[in-house]
C-alpha positions as CSV (number, residue, x, y, z in Angstrom):
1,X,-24.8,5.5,17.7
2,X,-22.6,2.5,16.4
3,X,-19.6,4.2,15.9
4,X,-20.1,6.1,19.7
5,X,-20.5,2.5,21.2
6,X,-17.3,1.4,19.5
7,X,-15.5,4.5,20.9
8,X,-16.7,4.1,24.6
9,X,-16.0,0.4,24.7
10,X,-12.6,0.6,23.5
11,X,-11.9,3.6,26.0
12,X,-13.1,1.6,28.7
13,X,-10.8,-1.5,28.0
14,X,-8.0,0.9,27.6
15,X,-8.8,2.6,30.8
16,X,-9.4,-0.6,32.6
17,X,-6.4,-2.1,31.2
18,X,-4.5,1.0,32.2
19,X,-5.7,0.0,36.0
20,X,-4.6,-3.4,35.7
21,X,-1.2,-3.0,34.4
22,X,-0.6,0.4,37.2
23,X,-1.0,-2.3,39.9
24,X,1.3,-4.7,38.5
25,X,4.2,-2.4,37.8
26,X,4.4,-1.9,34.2
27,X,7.7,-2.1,34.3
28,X,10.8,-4.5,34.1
29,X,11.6,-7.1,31.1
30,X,11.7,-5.9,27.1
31,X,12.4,-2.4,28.0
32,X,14.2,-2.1,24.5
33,X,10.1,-1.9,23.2
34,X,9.8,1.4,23.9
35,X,13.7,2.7,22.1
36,X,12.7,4.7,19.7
37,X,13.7,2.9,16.1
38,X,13.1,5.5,13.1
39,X,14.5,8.6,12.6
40,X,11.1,10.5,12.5
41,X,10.3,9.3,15.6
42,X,13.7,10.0,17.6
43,X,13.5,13.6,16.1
44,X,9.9,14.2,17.7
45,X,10.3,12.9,21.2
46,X,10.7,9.0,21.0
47,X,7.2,8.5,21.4
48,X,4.0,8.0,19.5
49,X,4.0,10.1,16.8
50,X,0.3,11.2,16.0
51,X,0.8,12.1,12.1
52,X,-1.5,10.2,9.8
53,X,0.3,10.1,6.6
54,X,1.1,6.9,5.3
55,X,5.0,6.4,7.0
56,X,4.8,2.5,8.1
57,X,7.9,3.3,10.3
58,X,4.8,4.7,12.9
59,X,3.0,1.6,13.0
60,X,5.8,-0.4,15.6
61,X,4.4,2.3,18.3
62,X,0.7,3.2,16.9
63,X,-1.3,0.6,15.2
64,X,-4.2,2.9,14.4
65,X,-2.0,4.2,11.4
66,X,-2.2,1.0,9.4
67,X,-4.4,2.7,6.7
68,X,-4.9,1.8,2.8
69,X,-2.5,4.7,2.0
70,X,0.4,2.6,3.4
71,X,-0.2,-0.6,1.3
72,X,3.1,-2.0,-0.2
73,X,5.5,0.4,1.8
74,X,8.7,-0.5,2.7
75,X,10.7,0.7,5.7
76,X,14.0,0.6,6.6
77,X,15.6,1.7,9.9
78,X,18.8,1.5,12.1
79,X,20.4,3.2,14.6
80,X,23.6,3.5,15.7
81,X,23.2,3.8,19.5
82,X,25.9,4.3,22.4
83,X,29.0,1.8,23.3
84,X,29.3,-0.2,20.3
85,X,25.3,-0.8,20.1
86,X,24.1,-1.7,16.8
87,X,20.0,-2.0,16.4
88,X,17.5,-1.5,13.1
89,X,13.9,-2.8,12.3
90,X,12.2,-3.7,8.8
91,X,8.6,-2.4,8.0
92,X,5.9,-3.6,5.7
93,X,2.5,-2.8,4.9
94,X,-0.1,-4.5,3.0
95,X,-4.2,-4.2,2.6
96,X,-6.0,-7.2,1.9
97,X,-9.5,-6.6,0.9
98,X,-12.4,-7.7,3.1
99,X,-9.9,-8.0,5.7
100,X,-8.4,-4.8,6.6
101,X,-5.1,-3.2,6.8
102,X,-1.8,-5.2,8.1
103,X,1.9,-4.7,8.9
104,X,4.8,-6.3,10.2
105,X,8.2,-4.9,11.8
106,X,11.1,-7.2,12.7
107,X,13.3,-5.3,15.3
108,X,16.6,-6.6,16.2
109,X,19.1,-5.4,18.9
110,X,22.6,-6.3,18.7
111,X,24.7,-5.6,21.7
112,X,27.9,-6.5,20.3
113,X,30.7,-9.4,22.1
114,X,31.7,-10.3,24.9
115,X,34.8,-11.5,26.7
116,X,34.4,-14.8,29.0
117,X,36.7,-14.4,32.2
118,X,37.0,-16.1,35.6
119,X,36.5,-14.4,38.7
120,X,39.9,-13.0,38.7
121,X,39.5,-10.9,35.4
122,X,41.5,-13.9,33.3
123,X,40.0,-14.2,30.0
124,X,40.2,-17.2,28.1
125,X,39.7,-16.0,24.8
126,X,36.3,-17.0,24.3
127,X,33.6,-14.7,23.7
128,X,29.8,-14.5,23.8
129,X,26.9,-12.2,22.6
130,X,23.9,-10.3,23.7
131,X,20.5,-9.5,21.5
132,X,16.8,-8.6,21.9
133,X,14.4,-8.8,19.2
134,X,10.7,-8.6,18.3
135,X,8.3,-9.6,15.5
136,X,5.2,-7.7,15.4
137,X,2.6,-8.5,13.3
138,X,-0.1,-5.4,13.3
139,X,-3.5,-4.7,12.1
140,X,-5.4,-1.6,11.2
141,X,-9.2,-0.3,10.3
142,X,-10.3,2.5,9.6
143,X,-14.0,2.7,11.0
144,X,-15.4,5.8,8.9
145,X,-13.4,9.1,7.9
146,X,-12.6,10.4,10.8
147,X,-11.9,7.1,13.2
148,X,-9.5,3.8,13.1
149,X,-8.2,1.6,15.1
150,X,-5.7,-1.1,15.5
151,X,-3.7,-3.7,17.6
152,X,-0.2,-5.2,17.5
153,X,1.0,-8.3,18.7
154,X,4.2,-8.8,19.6
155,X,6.9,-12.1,19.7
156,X,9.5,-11.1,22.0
157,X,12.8,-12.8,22.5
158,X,16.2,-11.7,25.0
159,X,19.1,-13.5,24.8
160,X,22.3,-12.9,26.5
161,X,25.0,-15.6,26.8
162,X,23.3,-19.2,27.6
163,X,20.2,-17.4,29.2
164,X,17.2,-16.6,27.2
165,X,13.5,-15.0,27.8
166,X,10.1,-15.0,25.4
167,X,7.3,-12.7,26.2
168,X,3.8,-12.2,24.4
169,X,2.6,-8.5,24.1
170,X,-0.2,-6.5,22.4
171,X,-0.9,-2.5,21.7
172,X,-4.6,-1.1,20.9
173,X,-4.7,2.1,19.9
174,X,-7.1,4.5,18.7
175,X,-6.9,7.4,16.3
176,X,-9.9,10.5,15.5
177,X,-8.9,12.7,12.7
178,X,-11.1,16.0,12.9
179,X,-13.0,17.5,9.4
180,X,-10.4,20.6,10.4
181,X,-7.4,18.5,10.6
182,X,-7.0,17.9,14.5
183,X,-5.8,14.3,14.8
184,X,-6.0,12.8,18.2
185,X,-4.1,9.5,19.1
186,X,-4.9,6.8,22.1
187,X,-2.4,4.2,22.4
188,X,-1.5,1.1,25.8
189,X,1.6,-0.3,24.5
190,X,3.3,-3.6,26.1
191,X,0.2,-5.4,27.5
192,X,1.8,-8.6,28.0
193,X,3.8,-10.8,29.9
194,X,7.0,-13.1,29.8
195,X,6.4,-16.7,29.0
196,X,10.0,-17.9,29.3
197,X,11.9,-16.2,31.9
198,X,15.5,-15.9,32.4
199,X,15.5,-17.8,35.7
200,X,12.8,-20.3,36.4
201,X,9.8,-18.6,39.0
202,X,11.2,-14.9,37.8
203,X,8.9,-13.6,35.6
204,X,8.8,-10.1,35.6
205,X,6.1,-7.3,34.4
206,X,6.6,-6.1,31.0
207,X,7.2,-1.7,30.4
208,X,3.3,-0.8,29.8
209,X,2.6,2.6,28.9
210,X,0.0,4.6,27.2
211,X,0.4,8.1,25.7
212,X,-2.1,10.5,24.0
213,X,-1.3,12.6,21.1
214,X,-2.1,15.5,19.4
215,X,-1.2,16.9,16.2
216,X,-2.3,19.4,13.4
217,X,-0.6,21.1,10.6
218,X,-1.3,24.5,10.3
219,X,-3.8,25.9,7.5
220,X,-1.2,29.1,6.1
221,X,2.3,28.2,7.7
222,X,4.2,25.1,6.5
223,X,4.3,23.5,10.0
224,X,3.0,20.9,11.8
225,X,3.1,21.2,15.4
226,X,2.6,18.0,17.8
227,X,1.6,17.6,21.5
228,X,1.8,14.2,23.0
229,X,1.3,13.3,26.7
230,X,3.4,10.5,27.8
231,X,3.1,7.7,30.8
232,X,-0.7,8.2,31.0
233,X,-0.9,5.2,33.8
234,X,1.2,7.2,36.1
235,X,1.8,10.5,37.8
236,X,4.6,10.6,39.7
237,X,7.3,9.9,36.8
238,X,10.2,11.6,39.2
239,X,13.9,10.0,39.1
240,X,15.2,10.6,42.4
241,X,19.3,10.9,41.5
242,X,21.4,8.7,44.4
243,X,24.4,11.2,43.5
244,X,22.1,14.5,44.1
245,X,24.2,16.3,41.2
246,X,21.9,19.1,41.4
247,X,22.1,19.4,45.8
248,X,18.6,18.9,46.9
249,X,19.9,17.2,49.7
250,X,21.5,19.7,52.6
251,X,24.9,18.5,53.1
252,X,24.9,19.2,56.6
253,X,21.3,17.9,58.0
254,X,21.0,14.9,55.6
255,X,17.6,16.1,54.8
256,X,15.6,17.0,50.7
257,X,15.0,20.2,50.2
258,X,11.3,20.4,49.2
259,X,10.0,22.4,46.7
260,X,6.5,24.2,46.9
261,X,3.2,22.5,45.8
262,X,3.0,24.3,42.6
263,X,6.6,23.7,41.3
264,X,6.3,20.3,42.4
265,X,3.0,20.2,40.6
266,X,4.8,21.7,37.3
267,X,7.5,19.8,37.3
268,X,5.5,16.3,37.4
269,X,3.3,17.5,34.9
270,X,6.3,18.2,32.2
271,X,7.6,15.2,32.8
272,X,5.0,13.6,31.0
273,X,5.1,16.3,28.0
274,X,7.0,16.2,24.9
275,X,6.7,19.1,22.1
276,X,7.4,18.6,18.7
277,X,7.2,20.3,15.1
278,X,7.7,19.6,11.3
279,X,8.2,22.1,9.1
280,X,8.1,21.4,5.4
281,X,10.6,22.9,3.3
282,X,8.7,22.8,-0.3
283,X,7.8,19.0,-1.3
284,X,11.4,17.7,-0.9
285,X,12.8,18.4,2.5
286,X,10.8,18.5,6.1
287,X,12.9,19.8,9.2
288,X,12.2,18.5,12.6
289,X,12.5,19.2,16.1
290,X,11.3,18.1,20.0
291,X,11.9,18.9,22.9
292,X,11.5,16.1,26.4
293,X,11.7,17.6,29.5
294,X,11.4,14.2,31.3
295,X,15.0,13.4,29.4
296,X,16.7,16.2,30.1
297,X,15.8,16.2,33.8
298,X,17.3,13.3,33.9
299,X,19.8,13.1,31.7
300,X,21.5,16.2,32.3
301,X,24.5,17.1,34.4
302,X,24.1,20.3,36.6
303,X,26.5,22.6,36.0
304,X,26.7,21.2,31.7
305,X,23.6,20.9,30.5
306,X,24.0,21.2,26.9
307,X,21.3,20.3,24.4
308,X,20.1,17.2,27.1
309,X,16.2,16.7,25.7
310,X,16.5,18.3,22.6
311,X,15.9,16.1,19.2
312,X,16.2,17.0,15.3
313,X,16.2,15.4,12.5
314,X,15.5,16.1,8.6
315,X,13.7,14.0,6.4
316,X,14.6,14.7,2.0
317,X,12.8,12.7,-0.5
318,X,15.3,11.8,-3.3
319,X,13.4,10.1,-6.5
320,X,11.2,7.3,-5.4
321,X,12.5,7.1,-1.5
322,X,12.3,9.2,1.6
323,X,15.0,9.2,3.9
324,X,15.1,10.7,7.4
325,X,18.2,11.5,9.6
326,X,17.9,12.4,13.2
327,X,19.9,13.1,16.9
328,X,18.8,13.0,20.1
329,X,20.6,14.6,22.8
330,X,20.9,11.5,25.6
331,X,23.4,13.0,27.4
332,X,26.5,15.5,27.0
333,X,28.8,13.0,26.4
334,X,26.8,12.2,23.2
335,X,24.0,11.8,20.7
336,X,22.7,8.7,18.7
337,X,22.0,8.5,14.9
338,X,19.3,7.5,13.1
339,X,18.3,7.0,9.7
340,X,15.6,5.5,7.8
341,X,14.9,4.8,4.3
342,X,11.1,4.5,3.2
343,X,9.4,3.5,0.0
344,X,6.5,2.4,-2.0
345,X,7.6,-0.6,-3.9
346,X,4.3,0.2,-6.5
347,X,6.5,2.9,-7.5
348,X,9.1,0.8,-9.3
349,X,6.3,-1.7,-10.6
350,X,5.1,1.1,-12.4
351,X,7.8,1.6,-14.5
């Protein structure tokens, strides 16, 4: 009875936090929160990963996977992005008895320089630089076997040239593992809101989202498939494109092309799913895959669509450290990298 009063209150905050945050927007300031960071994470869609297995790089986007397995991991990220962009993040993990599970991730964007000039295009030789970053400090508990829970709070700071923004955000999330190895995942990242704008009396709505997940590995194949609906707080996630690449609008009447109820219907609903898989290759090597329809919608040019939507990535444990590699497919023109080192610093104590 405990534990089913726990679950419905928390459902209810989250839903009623979920109502809040739809009327405000949910959208504008920090919108590098929700970049994917490790490599594990870009190769299954770039959301929450719902995989309960002790990798701390998880925690930055689901708390509810701080667990005792984790303590004294170390994880190491970065991600070399489009146009000279530069960004990484360092994990840790630690359990402290009587108090519960913790971890901490400092992410930190680096846009690269820039040239001063006057209105004219001179330059003047100076330069200037760009960043976002964010400390999040993150706690986990596990409730019983099957249940945990967890919350992040996040110290958010932009900073381009002489202008410069702090924000204050939290994620809940819940997770319910099954005795047959169904794990479910409940997460309402960004709740927040600038405290330091750019401009004075501008404050602007942080990117709120929620996403459920759903994950199990298979009982006789070495696969673990994943399911994760994205943008629960909205429905209508459709990008309408001002260059109408793929000719929805009639060139002669000026007018959209409308599609039929149930494509239109089919269409929305993708746009909140992403598909993803690990298969495991022995005890060493993992291979990994997803698939975003949302992204490749719009992402992808018309008439060259490439592999738009598609992610992979490997991961290979290599003596004490496992080290993931991954692409996603932004756009034809080309693909990030990611890698990501993890380890458990007990394991050279040991020795």
């Amino acid at each position: 009875m405990k534990k089913a009063f726990i679950i419905a209150f928390l459902l209810f905050g989250i839903l009623r936090l979920t109502t809040l945050m739809a009327q405000n927007g949910g959208s504008g300031a920090y919108d590098f929160l929700n970049t994917p960071v490790s490599a594990r994470t870009a190769a299954l869609g770039g959301s929450i990963v719902p995989v309960d297995d002790g990798d701390v790089t998880l925690t930055l986007n689901n708390p509810a996977l701080i667990t005792p397995q984790m303590n004294n991991h170390l994880g190491l990220a970065y991600v070399n992005y489009f146009a000279d962009i530069n960004y990484g993040v360092v994990n840790y993990a630690r359990t402290i008895e009587g108090l519960g599970n913790f971890a901490a991730g400092l992410q930190y964007y680096n846009y690269g320089s820039f040239d001063y000039a006057d209105e004219g295009g001179s330059k003047d030789g100076t330069t200037f630089s760009a960043h976002d970053m964010a400390l999040t400090l993150g706690w986990g508990r596990q409730l019983d076997t099957s249940f945990s829970i967890g919350a992040n709070l996040k110290f958010i700071n932009s900073s381009y040239e002489s202008y410069n923004s702090f924000g204050l955000a939290v994620d809940v999330a819940g997770t319910y593992k099954t005795k047959n190895g169904w794990l479910v995942s409940l997460t309402a990242r960004n709740i927040g809101r600038e405290l330091k704008s750019f401009l004075p009396g501008e404050a602007a709505t942080l990117p709120f989202s929620m996403q459920l997940g759903l994950s199990k590995r298979l009982d006789h194949v070495p696969f673990r498939f994943m399911l994760v609906y994205d943008h629960l707080q909205k429905w209508d996630l459709t990008y309408e494109d001002p260059l109408d690449l793929a000719g929805n609008i009639d060139p002669i009447t000026g007018e959209r092309r409308e599609r039929d109820k149930f494509a239109n219907f089919g269409d929305q609903l993708m746009r909140h799913i992403i598909f993803g898989g690990e298969f495991y290759i022995g005890k060493n090597l993992i291979l990994r895959g997803s698939y975003n329809y949302k992204r490749r919608q719009e992402m992808k040019i018309p008439d060259k669509l490439g592999m738009v939507g598609f992610s992979w990535g490997l991961g290979v444990r290599v003596n004490r450290f496992h080290i993931s590699y991954s692409r996603s497919s932004f756009h034809v023109v080309g693909s990030p990298n990611y890698f990501t080192i993890t380890t458990n610093i007990d394991n050279f104590r040991r020795n």
